[in-house]
C-alpha positions in Angstrom: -0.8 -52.9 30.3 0.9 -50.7 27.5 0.4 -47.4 27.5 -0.3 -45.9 24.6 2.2 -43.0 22.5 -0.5 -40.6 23.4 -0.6 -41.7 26.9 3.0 -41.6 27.4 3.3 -38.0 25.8 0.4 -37.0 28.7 2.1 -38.7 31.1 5.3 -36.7 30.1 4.3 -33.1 29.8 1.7 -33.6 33.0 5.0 -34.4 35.2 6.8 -31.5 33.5 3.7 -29.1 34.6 4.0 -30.2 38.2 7.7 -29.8 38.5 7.7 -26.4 36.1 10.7 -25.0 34.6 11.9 -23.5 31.6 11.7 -26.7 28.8 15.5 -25.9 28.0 16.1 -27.1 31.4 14.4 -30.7 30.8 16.5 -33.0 29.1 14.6 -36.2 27.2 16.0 -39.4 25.5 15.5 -42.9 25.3 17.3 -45.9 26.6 16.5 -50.0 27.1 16.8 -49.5 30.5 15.4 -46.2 31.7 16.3 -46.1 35.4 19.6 -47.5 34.6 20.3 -45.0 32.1 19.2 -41.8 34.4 21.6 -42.8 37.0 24.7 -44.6 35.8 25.1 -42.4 32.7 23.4 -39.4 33.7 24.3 -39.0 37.0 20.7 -38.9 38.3 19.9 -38.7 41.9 17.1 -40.2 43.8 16.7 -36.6 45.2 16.1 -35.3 41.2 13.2 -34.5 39.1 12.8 -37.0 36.5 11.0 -40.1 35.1 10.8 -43.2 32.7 8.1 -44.7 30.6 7.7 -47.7 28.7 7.0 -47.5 25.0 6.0 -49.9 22.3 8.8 -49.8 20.4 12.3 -48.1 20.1 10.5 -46.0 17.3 7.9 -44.6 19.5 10.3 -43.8 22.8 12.7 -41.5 19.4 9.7 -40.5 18.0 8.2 -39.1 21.6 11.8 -37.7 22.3 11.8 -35.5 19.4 8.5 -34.3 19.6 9.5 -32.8 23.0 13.2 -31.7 21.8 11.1 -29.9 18.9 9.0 -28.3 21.8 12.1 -26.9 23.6 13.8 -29.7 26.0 17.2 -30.6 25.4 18.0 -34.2 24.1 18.9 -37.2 21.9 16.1 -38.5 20.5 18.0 -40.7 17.8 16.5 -44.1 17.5 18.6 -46.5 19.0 18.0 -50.5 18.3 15.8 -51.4 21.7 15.5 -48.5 23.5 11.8 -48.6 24.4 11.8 -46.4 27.6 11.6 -43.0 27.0 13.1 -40.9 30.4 13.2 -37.2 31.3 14.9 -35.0 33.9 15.0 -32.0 35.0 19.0 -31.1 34.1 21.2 -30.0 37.7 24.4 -29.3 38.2 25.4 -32.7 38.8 23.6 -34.4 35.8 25.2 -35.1 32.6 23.2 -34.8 29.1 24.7 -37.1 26.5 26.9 -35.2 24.1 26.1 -33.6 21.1 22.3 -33.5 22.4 20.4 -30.8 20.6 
């Protein structure tokens, strides 16, 4: 079942409350393929703090991933044709943002 924009959001800052740290240290964007994004372009580990949600449509996983960019985390939250997953991690030395994120 789909979650809903509102769900995802919740789903979102809940995991960034259990795993606190400063929101600059959070880094958010959007992908078609979350898990493959986090760790062949990111450099995510299974060891790492992140996750990946489904959205509706590429609109709503930009739309999500400025919202939390305007709220402090690091990101690209430019809408890109297909990306409907929506990910987040926790940024470590190892990890790689995308360049010019905000």
């Amino acid at each position: 079942m789909q979650k809903s924009r509102t769900q995802i959001l919740e789903d979102l800052e809940d995991f960034m409350k259990r795993h606190p740290s400063p929101r600059a240290e959070w880094y958010v964007g959007t992908a078609a393929e979350g898990r493959k994004e986090l760790f062949d372009v990111h450099g995510f580990k299974a060891t790492d703090c992140g996750l990946y949600r489904q959205a509706a449509s590429d609109g709503d996983a930009s739309s999500l991933a400025e919202l939390l960019i305007k709220r402090g985390s690091k990101g690209d939250g430019a809408t890109k044709r297909g990306a409907t997953n929506i990910f987040l991690f926790r940024m470590a030395a190892h990890t790689k943002p995308a360049r010019g994120a905000k």
